[in-house]
C-alpha positions as CSV (number, residue, x, y, z in Angstrom):
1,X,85.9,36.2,-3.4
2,X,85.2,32.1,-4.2
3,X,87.5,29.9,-2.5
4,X,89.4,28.0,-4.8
5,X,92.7,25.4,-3.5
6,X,96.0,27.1,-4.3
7,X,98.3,25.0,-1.9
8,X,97.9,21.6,-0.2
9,X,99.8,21.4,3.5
10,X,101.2,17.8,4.3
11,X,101.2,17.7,7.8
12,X,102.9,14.2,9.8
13,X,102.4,13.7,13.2
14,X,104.7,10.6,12.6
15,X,106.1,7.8,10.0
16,X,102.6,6.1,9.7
17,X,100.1,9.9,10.5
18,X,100.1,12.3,7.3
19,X,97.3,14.3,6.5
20,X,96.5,16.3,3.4
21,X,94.6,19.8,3.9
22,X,93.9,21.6,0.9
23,X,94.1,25.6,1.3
24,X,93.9,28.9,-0.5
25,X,96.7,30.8,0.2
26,X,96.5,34.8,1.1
27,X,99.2,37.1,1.0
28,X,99.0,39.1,4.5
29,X,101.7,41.1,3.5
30,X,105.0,42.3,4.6
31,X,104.0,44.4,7.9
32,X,101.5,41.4,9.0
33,X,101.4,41.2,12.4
34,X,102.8,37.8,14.2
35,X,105.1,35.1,12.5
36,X,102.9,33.9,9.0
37,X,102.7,36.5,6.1
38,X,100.4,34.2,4.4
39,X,97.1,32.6,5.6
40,X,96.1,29.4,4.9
41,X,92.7,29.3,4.8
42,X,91.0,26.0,4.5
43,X,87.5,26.0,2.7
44,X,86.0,25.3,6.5
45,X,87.6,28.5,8.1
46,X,87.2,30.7,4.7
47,X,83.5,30.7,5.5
48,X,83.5,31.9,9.4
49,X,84.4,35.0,10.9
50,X,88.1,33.3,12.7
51,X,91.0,34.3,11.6
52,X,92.9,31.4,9.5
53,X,94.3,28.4,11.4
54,X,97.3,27.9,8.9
55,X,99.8,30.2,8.3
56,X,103.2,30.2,6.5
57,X,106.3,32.6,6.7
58,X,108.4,33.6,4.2
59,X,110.9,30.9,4.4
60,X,107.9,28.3,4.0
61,X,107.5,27.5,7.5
62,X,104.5,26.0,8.1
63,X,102.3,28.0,11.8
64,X,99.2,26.7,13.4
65,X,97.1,29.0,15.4
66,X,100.1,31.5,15.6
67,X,102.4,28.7,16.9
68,X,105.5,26.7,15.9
69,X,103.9,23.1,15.1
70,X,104.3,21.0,18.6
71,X,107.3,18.4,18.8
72,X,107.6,15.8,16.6
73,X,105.0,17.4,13.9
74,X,106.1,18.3,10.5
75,X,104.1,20.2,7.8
76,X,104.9,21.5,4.3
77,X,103.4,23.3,2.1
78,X,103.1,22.3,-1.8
79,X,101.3,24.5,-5.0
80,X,99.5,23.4,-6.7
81,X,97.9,26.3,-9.2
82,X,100.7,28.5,-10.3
């Protein structure tokens, strides 16, 4: 399947550090094992054989590398092809 940007994740590592990563979203689905249903795969990570380094919950909260983002760190995760 091509990769094509479905979502873009803000991530802020404070008031002056924000960073824009475009991603394709994948639905994992319900019985997906650890806490993100969706993968977030960035064009980078689509091409290898690693699992995703994004993920997102139902809820919308936002997992890197099957972790709660470290303290102080703040990520959300906008559409942007319906």
């Amino acid at each position: 399947m091509p990769w094509f940007a479905t979502h873009r994740i803000v991530c802020s590592r404070g008031p002056n550090a924000s960073e824009r990563i475009e991603v394709m979203a994948w639905d994992r689905g319900a019985e997906a094992p650890g806490p993100a249903r969706y993968a977030l795969y960035t064009l980078e990570n689509a091409e290898t054989e690693s699992p995703p380094e994004w993920g997102m919950d139902v809820e919308g909260r936002v997992w890197f590398r099957g972790e709660a983002l470290p303290g102080g760190a703040t990520a959300v995760v906008e559409e942007v092809w319906a």
